[in-house]
C-alpha positions in Angstrom: 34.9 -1.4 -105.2 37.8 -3.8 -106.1 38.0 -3.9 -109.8 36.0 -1.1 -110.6 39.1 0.6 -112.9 39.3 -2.8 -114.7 35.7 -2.8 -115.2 36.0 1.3 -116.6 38.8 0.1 -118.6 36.9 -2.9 -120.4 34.0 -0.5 -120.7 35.8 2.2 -122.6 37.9 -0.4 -125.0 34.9 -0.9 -127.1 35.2 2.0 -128.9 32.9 1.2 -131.9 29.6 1.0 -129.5 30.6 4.0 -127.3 31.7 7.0 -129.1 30.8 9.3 -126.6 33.3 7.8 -123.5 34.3 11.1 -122.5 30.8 12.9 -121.7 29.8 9.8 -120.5 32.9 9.8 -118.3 32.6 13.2 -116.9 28.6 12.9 -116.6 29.2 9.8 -114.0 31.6 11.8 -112.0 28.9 14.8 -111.9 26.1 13.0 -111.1 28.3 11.4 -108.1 29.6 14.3 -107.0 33.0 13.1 -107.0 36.0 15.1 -106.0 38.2 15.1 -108.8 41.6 16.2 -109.8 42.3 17.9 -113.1 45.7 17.8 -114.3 46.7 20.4 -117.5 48.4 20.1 -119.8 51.4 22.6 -117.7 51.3 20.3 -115.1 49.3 22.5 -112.9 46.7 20.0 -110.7 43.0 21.5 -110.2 40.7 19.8 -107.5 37.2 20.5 -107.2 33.9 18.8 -108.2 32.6 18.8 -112.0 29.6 21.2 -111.8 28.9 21.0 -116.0 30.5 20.4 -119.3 30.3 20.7 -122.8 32.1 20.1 -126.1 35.0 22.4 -125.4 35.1 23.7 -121.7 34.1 22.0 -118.0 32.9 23.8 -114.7 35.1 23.1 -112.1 33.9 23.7 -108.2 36.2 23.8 -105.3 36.5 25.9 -102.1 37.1 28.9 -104.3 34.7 29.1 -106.4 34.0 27.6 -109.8 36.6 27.6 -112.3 36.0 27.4 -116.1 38.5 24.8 -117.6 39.0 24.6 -121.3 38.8 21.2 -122.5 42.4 21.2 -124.8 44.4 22.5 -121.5 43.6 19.4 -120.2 45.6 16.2 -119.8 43.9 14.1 -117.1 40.8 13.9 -114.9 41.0 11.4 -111.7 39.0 11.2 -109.0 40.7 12.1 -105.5 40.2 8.0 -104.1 41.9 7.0 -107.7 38.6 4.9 -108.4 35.1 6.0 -109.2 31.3 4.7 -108.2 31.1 1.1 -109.8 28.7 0.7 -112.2 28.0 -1.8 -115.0 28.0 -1.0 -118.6 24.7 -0.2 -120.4 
């Protein structure tokens, strides 16, 4: 796992030959079923796992239930462990 926020970093940097970062972002975190925190823009911290997305809002599922989360209220997504599943860029 050691350098895997290096290795996201790097990935994400070449802007030119990845326009779509964020979905692909938030599609690797889905498919891993990564617990995640959402921080808003109000400060206010949401945890839960991304169940879906689109261009303006994301599912959110915790103990609760499933929140919908509009994409602008937004500030930060993190996973709980501070790192995500390595992979290599495609």
């Amino acid at each position: 796992m050691a350098g895997t926020i290096e290795k996201l970093i790097a990935w994400t940097s070449n802007m030119t030959a990845r326009p779509d970062v964020q979905d692909d972002f938030l599609q690797m975190l889905m498919n891993d079923n990564t617990a995640v925190n959402v921080f808003l823009v109000n400060g206010i911290r949401l945890t839960g796992q991304l169940a879906a997305f689109d261009q303006f809002v994301v599912l959110l599922e915790s103990g609760t239930g499933v929140q919908l989360v509009f994409k602008h209220a937004i500030s930060t997504v993190l996973p709980v462990n501070g790192r995500s599943q390595s992979r290599e860029p495609t």
